[in-house]
Structure formats: C-alpha cells, structure tokens
N, C-alpha and C positions, 0 to 999 in steps of 0.2 A: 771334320772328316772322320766317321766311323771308324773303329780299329776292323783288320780282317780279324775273324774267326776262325780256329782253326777247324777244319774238318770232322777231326773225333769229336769236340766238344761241340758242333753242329749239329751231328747226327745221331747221337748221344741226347741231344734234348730235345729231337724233333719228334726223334720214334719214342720217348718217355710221354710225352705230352699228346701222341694223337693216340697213346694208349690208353690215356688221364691218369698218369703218375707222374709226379714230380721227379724232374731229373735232377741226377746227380751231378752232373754239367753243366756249366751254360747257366743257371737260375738266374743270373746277373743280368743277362740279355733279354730276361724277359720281366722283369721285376716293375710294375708297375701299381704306383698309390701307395697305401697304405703310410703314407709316411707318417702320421702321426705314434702309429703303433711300431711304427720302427725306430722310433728316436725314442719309444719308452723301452725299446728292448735294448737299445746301447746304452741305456741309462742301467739298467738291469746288471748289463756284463761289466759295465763299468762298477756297481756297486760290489759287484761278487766280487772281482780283482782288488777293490781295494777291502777287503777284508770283510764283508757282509754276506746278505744273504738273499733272494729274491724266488718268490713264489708265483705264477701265475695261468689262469686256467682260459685258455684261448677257445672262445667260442663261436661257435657259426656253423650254417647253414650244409645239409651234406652237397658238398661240390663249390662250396664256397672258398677254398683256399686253404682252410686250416692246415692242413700237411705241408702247403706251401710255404705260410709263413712258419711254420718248426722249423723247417727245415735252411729258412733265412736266418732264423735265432740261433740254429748251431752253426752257422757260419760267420753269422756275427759274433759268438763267442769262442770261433776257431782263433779269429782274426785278434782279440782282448787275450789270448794265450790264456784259454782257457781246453780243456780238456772236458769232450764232448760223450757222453751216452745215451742211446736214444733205443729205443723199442714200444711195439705196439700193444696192446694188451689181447688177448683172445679166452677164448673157452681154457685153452691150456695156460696163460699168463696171465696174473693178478698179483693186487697190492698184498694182499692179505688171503692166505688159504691153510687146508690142514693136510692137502694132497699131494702139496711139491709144487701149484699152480706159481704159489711166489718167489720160490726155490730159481723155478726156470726160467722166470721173470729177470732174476737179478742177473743169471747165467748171461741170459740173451745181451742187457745191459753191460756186461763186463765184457761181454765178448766185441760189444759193437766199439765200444769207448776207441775215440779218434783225436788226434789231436791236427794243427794245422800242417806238417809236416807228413802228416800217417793219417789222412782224413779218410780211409776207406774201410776202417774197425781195426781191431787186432795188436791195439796200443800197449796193452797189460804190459808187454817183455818189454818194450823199451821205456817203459815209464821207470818200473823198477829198475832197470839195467843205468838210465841216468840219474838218480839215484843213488846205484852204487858207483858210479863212477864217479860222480861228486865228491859223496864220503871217504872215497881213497884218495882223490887229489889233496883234501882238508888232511888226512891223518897222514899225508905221506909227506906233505908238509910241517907239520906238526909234530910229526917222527912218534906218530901214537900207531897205535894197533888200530888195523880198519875194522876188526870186529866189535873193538871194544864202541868205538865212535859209531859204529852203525847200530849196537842197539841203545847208545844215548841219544841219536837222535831219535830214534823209535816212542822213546821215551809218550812224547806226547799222543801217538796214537795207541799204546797200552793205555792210557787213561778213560779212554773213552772205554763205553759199552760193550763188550765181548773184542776189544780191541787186544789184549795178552797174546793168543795164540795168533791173532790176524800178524802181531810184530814179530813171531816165532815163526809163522810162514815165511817170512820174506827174509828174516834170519836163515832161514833152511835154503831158501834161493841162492843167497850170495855164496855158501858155504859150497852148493852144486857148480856154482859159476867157478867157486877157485879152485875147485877139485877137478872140474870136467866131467863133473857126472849129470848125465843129461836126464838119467830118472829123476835124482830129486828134483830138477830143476822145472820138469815137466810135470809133476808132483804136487809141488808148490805153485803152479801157475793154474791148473787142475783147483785146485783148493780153491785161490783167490776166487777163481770162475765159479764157486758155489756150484762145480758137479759131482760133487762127493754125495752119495748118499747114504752112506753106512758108517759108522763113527770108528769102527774095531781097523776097515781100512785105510782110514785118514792115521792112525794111529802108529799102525803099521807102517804106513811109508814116510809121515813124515814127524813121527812122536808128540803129534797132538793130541789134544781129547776132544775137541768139538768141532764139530763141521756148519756151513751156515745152511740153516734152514728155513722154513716157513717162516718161523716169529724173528727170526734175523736179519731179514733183509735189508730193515733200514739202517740199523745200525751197519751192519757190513757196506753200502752205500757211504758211510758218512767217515767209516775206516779208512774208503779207498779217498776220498776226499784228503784228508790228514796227508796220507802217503803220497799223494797228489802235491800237493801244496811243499811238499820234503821234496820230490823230485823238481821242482823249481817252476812251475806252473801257480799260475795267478788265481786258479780256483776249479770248480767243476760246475756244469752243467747237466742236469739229469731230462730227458724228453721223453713223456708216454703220449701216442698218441691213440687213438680209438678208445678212450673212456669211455662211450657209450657202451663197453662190453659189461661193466659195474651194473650198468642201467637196468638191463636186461636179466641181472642175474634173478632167477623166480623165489629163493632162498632168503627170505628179508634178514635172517640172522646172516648168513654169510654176506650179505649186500651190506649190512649196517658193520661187520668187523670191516670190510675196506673201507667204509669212511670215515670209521676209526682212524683207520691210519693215513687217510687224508688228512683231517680231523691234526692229529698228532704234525705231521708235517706242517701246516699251516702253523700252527701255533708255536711249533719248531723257529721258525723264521720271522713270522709278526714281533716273537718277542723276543727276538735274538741271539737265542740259544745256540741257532746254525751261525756256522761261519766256512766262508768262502765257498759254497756250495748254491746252487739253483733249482728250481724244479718248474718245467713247464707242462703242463696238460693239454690234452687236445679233446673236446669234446663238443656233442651238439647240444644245442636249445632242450630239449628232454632231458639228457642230461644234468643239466645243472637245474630248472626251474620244476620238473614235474614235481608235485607236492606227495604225489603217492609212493614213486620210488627212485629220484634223482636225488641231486643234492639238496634238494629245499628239503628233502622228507625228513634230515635228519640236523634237527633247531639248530646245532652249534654251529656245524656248517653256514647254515641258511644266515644267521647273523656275523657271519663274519666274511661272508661273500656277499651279502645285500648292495646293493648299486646305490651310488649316491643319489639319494631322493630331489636335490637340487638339478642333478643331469634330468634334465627336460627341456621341451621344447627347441629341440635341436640343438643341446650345450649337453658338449661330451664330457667324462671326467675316467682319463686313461691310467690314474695313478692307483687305484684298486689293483684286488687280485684276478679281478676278472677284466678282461681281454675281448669285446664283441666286434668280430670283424667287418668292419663296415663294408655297404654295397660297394661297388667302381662306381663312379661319375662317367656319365656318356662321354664326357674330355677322355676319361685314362684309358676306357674301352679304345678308345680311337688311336690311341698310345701306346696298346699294347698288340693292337694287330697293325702296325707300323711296325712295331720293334718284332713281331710274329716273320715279316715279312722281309722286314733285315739280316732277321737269323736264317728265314732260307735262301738268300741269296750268299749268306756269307759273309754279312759285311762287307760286301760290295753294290753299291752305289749303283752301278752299271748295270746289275742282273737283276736287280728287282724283278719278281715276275707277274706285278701283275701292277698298274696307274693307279696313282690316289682314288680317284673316282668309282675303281672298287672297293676300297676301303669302307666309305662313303654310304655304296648301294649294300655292299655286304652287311653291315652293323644295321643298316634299317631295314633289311629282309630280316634280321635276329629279332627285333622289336615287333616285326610284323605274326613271325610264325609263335614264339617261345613270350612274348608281353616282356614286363619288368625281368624277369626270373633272368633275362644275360646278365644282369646288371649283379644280382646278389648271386648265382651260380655260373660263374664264366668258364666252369670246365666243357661244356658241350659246344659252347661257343669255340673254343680254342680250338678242337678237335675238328669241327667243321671245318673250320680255316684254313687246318692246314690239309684238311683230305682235298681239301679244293684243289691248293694249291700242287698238291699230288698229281691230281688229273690230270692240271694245265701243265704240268711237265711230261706227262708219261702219254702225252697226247697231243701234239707237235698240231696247230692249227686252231685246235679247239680256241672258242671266244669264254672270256669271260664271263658275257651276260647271259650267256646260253646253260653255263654251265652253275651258273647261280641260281639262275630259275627251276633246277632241279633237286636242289639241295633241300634236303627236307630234317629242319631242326628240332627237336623236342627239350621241354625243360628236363632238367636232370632234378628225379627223382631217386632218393635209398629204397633197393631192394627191401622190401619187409624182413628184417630177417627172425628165427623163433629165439625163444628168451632160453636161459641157461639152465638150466637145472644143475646143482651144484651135487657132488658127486655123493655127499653122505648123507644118512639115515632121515637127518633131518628135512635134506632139502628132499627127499621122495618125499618124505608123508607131506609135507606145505605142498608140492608140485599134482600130487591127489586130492590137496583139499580144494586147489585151486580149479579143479575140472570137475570135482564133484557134481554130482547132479547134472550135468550134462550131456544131450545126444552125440550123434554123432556129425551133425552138422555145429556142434560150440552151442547151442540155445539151451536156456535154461528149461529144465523138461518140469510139468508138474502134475499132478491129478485132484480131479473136486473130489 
C-alpha cells in the first residue's frame, strides 16, 4: 500500500516538473532507472565519508536528466552526512576568470551549501556555530580556554593553501559570537562567502590581509571542506551543473585556463591529494567529446576521461570519471508515468485519475509523434502527462481518449544559444578574428 503524500510536497513537484525543472520535493516519488548510476553514486558518498575523495562528470543529452540526477547525488550525499554545495555556471559564474566570474561562482556555492537538517542553502552559520560549540563542550571539559582549543583545532586547515586567514576568519567569528557583536560576526561570514572585493575593507573589519578571489577559489572550496570535517560532518560534496557554459566560451585562452582547473581538480582526486571532498559536473555530449573546444580539445583531460575501450558492445563500465546517462527502457517509462500518476492522486489508490490502459495508449502516442527521443529525453514526455492530467481535472466529463488525440508532443531540443565572448582584451581581438571576413548573413565573403 503506497504511503499518502503530503499535499505541499505534491504540488511542489507537480508545478516544478510541468514547468521542466526538477523539484525540490517529492524527487523520491518520481525516481525511476538509473540504478546502476545510483549505486556508483552511494559508492562515491560513501568513499568521501570514509575519508577519500570522488570526481565525476555526468553526461547526457539536453533534457535527458542530468539535473535530475545531481540533484539525487546531493540527496544521496545529504543522507551519508555529508554537506552539500551546488551552483550553475553562467556568462557571470566560472571555474577560472580575471573578472570576479570565479569570485561569484564560489559566493553562490557558499551561499547554497546545505546539509540534511538545513537542505534549503544558507548552512555557513550553523556549520561554524556546531563547530564552536563542540570546541567549548571539549575545553569546558578539559577546563582549557575555548580560544585557545579553537585555534589548535584550526591548526590543520591553516596548513592548507591560503588557509592562515581562512582560520583567523572563523577566529574572528567565535570572538563576535562571545561578544555579541553581530558586525564582526556578519563580517566574517561575508568573508567566508567570498563577497569581499577590496582587500583594505576586509582588513578593516576584520584584520585580514587577503580576500578570496579569482585564482582562489579552489583552494578556499577545500578550506571550507577542512572546517567541514571540524564541525563533525563526514565530508563535502561540490555540484556545477550547466558546463556546457565552458563550451561556448569564444576565448580559447580563457576556455583552456578553466580546464586547467578542471584539469587540477581531476588530478587533485585521482591521485589522492583531496580528501573527504567530491566534485560532480553536469555537462552535454559537446561538451566533454568536441575535439575543437570541449574537453577532448585539451590532451590531458582527454586522457584521463577516455572511456574504457573494452565498454562495447552494450557492456558498460561506470567506475570512470565519466557518468553517461543512459536512455529509460520502455519497462521504466511505463514506471514512471505510473508513479507520475500516483503523485497526482496523492498516494491514493482510490483517485487515480485516469485506467492503466491510458498509460498504455499514452507512452505509444509518445513513440508515435516524438520516435526514440522519449526514451533518451523524458522531460517533454513528463510534461505532456501531466498537462493532461490537468485537463482531466479541470474539466469534469472530459474522456481520456478524446483528450489524447489532441495532445501534440515534440522532441525536446536546446535552444541554440550564442557563445561567450569573455570580457578582456584578448577575448575581443579572438571574438573579431573569428567573424573576420564575414557578411552579414555569417558567409565567408571573397573576390577573384
């Protein structure tokens, strides 16, 4: 017997999904396949927790799932007591920039950082706040001074990379918490968030000298990790999803410093340097394979994301850094607008609103109008299902079969969208040599 569902978390995934974003509710209820890639991803959170490290670049098709499964992987690693940050990349967010692109990258990532108790962002204060409340139970115990024990424990993330001031931030935190002064305290969590941008006012309020910037990002990422792992948590998770904004960038020098720092990350993890730390990517098939300006373009990468030459012939090999997400089988389709049709009823048995039998005729009109393409893009598919379902409610009488025959499905296709022009000197002059010679219609113009 199904559990009921509750109403918010019903209507929460019904309106996220007929608008084809993944909700933040409910994902559970609709969770269908993949389970091979889901048991490499509990393998993942479980290596992080036990003190390791995991890299991986989830690929597939636009409308194929990818955001969907991130979004299972930070739930899976809410549930492994891990602490979760996740953000998209855009024209204004990147791995690697000289503009502040990466600055606001890491911002947005500190900002989102969620754990399973606070899964909705905005974890920074009580991650630090458990933290110091630890270290005062230890020294109050101990009959030590809690300042002095809060910066021995500190100890190990001063060692790291630009980590000194990162432990003299959070120094300056606890001191605002036993004072009750809510500037520093607001100050110092300003800081952490990488929104500082001028080094004389970080100074000023909280007697640092460096602020995190552009070439910091990663390190500061793998500070908050440390500090993570101090406040009693089993590791971190980091999630960008929309890599394809790398793809696009027109700037091959500024396109080739982010997969530097891909590049660096990868090799971070492979050979063990990270610990208890994650990183998942989310990108398409251009992405990772075009030889011109994806990942393949740039060798190191390309060798060390190559797919096992033996995976052939329909034998998969999901222990790579690479992740391709495979079609649905017509069985999970049929599984998931089953379960599509459980969530709107509620979880109730009784209100189904529409006979298996449209199940059935539904998923073979999908086949008939849109071919293959439900199978590897089931966002349009979903969306259909449930405006149907929509009708048949809001329209007391109406038949199903009536109301089928008019449904009119298309494959989902990506918007074209234009490529980036990266903001400095360099990337104009590449971005005019690339239209050089050109009409106005893009053809190449010449004369005999």
């Amino acid at each position: 017997m199904p559990a009921v569902i509750a109403t918010k978390e019903r209507d929460s995934a019904i309106q996220a999904l007929r608008a084809g974003v993944v909700p933040r509710l409910g994902i559970r209820h609709v969770q269908v396949g993949r389970a091979r890639e889901v048991t490499e991803t509990v393998k993942d959170m479980t290596r992080i927790a036990e003190g390791g490290s995991a890299v991986r670049f989830v690929i597939g098709e636009y409308g194929s799932g990818k955001t969907f499964f991130l979004t299972l992987a930070r739930n899976v690693a809410a549930e492994k007591k891990l602490v979760v940050m996740h953000a998209d990349l855009s024209p204004e967010r990147r791995l690697h920039a000289t503009g502040g692109q990466a600055r606001t990258l890491c911002a947005e990532l500190v900002l989102s950082m969620s754990t399973r108790t606070k899964p909705d962002g905005g974890a920074l204060a009580s991650v630090l706040e458990r933290f110091l409340g630890h270290v005062r139970k230890l020294a109050a115990a101990a009959g030590h001074d809690p300042g002095d024990m809060i910066r021995e424990r500190l100890q190990s993330v001063r060692e790291g990379v630009a980590g000194f001031d990162f432990a003299e931030v959070v120094v300056r935190y606890w001191q605002g918490f036993e004072e009750g002064n809510e500037a520093m305290k607001n100050a110092a969590l300003r800081w952490l968030r990488a929104e500082y941008t001028l080094k004389t006012e970080a100074r000023e309020a909280l007697g640092v000298r460096s602020i995190v910037d552009d070439a910091g990002v990663y390190d500061h990422l793998k500070a908050i990790s440390r500090l993570v792992r101090l406040a009693g948590y089993d590791g971190t998770l980091v999630v960008i999803d929309e890599m394809v904004n790398l793809y696009k960038l027109v700037n091959s020098q500024a396109r080739n410093a982010n997969y530097e720092m891909l590049l660096r990350i990868v090799n971070d993890v492979l050979q063990g340097s990270a610990e208890r730390i994650g990183f998942y990517f989310g990108g398409t098939p251009e992405f990772l394979m075009d030889s011109r300006r994806g990942l393949y373009s740039y060798e190191a990468l390309r060798s060390r994301l190559a797919e096992n030459s033996f995976a052939r012939g329909g034998l998969v090999d999901m222990s790579g850094p690479v992740i391709r997400l495979q079609s649905l089988t017509p069985e999970e389709m049929h599984v998931l607008v089953e379960r599509l049709r459980l969530l709107w009823a509620g979880g109730d048995l009784e209100r189904l609103p529409v006979p298996d039998a449209a199940l059935a005729s539904f998923l073979e009109h999908c086949s008939k109008k849109i071919g293959d393409d439900y199978f590897r893009t089931p966002r349009n598919t979903i969306r259909a299902f449930l405006d149907m379902l929509a009708i048949l409610e809001q329209n007391i009488g109406a038949d199903w079969v009536t109301v089928l025959g008019g449904i009119d499905i298309t494959p989902d296709r990506p918007v074209p969208q234009p490529d980036i022009a990266d903001e400095g000197r360099e990337g104009k002059a590449e971005a005019a040599r690339a239209t050089e010679g050109k009409g106005e219609d893009g053809l190449a113009t010449f004369n005999l």
